[in-house]
C-alpha positions in Angstrom: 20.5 9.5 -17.6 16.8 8.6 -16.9 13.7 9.4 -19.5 10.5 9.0 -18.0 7.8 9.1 -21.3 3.8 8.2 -21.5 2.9 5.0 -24.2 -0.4 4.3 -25.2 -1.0 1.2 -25.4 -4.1 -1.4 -24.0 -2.1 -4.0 -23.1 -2.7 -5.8 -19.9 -5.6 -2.6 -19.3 -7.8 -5.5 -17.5 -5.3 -6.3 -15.3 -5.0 -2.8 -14.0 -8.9 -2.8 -13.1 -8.6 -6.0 -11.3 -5.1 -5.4 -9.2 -5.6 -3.3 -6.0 -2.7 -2.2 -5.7 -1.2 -1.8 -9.3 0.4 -3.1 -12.6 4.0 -2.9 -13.2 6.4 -3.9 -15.7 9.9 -4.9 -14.1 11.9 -6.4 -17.2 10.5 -6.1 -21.3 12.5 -8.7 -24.0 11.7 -7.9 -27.6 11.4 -11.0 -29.7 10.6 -11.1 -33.4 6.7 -11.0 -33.0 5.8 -10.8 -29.6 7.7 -9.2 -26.1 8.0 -10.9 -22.6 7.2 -9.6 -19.7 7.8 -9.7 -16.6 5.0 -8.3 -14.4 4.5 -7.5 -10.8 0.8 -7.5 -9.6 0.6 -5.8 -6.7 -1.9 -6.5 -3.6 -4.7 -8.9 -5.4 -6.4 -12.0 -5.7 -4.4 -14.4 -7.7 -7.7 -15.8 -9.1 -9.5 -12.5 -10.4 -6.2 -11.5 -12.0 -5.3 -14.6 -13.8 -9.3 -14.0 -15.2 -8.4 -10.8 -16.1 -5.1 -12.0 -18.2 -7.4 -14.7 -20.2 -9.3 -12.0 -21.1 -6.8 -9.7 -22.2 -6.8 -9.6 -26.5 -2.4 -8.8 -26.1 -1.6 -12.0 -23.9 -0.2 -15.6 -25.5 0.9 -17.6 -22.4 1.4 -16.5 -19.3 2.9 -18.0 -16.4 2.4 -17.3 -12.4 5.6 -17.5 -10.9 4.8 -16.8 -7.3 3.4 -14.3 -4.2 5.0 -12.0 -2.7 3.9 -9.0 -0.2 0.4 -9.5 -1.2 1.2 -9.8 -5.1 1.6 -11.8 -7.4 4.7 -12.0 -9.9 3.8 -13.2 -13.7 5.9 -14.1 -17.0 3.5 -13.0 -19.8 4.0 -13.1 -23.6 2.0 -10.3 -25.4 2.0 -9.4 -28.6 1.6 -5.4 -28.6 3.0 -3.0 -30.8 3.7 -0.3 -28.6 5.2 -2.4 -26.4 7.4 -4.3 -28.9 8.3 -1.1 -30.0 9.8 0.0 -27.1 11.5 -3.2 -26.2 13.2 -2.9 -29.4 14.1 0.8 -29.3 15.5 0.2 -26.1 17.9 -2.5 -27.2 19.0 -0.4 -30.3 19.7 2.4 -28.3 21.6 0.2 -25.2 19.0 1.7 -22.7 17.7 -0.5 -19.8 13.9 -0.9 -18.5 13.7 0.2 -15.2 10.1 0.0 -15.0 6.9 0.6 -16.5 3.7 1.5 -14.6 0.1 1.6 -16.0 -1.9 4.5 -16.2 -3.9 6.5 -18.3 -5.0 4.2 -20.7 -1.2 3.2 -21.4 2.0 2.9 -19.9 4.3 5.5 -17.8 7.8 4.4 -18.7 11.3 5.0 -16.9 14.5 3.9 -18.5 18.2 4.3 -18.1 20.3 5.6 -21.5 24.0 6.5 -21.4 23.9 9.9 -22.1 21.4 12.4 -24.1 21.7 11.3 -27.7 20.7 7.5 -26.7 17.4 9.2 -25.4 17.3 10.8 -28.5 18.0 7.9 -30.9 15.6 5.7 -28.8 12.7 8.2 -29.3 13.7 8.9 -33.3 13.1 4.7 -33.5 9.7 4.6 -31.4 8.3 7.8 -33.7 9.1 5.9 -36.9 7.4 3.3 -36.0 4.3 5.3 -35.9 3.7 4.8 -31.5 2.5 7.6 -29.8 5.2 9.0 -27.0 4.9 11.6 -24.3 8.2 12.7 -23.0 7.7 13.9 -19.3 11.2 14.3 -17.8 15.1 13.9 -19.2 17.2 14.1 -15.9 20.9 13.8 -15.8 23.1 12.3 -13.9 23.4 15.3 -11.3 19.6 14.6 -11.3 19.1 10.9 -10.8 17.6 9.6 -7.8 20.7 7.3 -6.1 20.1 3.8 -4.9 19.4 5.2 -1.8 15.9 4.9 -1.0 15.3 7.3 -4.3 17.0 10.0 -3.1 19.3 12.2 -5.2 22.8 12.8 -4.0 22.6 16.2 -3.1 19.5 15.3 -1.0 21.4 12.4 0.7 24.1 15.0 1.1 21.8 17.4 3.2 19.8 14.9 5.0 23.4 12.8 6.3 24.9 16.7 7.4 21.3 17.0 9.2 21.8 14.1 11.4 25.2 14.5 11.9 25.0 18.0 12.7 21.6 17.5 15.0 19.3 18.9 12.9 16.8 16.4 14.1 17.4 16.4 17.8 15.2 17.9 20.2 16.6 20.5 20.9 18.1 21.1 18.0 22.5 21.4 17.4 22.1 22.9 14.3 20.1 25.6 12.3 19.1 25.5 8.6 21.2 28.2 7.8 24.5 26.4 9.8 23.4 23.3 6.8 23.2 25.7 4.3 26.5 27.0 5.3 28.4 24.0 5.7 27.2 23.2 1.6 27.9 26.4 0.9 24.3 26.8 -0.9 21.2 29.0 -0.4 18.6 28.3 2.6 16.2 27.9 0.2 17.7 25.0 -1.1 18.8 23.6 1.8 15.2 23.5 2.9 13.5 22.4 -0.1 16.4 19.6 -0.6 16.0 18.5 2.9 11.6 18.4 2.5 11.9 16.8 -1.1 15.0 14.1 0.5 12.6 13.6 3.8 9.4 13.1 1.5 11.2 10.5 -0.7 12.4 9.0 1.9 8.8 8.6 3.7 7.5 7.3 0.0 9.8 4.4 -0.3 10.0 3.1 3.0 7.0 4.2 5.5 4.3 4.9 3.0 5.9 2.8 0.5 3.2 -0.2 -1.3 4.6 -3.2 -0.7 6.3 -4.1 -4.2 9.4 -5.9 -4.2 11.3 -2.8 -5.7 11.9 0.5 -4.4 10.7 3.7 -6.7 12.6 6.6 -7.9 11.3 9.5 -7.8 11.8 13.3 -9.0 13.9 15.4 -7.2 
């Protein structure tokens, strides 16, 4: 199950203005006082960013670990409430960081929880601790984007029967209403599957940035 929630929170705010091409947060370890992160700073000058960390009020140390694909990978420690908030909710409730982007003068989170009453235990620990949190999405696991590029299963399911069946072939071998058939589901959602599968799929390869991990997104 994947929770995607909103964290206000300051931290590492310069850095956003200075990156090009984005802030995220790939891994978050909750220590006693402080959290570690590990940051991805996407398409930017090395020099203007490491300014921008000096000058952030949340960062200790922090440590450039190397380029990559225009950006620049960093091991900060920060001390942040919000943040260390989260890093310890998360490993109270067994959930799993799977990243964390910023925006909108805090954080846009997506983790992985076992099943519904982890997302609700993880969200009971953050609002005792007095952080503001903006739930945005609970899917399940019908739901959850596969491995696959982000694609969901049932839109991998209807874009693999599309090429198979020539779909995509000029002429085409098959209608939307033969796919539809063959999954025994409306044409309606054959087509929006196949235009939400074939947009994801565009996002995360053809338009994708250039960050080192693929994104998931909604169905």
């Amino acid at each position: 199950m994947i929770a995607e929630f909103h964290v206000k929170s300051a931290c590492l705010r310069r850095i956003g203005e200075a990156a090009y091409g984005g802030v995220s947060i790939q891994r978050l370890h909750a220590r006693e006082r402080r959290c570690r992160l590990v940051v991805w700073v996407g398409e930017s000058d090395r020099r203007e960013v490491e300014a921008a960390i000096a000058d952030e009020d949340c960062v200790q140390t922090m440590t450039h670990v190397g380029a990559e694909a225009g950006g620049h990978w960093f091991v900060v420690e920060a001390t942040d409430a919000a943040l260390l908030t989260v890093g310890r909710a998360l490993l109270s409730a067994d959930g799993m960081l799977i990243h964390a982007d910023r925006a909108d003068e805090g954080w846009t989170v997506r983790a992985r929880f076992s099943d519904r009453s982890a997302v609700i235990s993880f969200r009971e620990d953050i609002v005792a601790d007095g952080v503001t949190v903006d739930f945005q999405s609970v899917l399940t696991d019908d739901d959850e984007p596969s491995s696959n590029f982000g694609v969901t299963a049932p839109q991998r399911e209807v874009l693999l029967l599309a090429s198979e069946s020539g779909y995509f072939t000029v002429p085409r071998d098959a209608s939307l209403s033969d796919l539809a058939a063959r999954l025994d589901i409306s044409s309606q959602a054959a087509s929006e599957r196949l235009r939400r599968g074939t947009g994801t799929l565009v996002g995360n390869t053809l338009a994708s940035p250039h960050r080192p991990a693929v994104r998931s997104h909604r169905p």
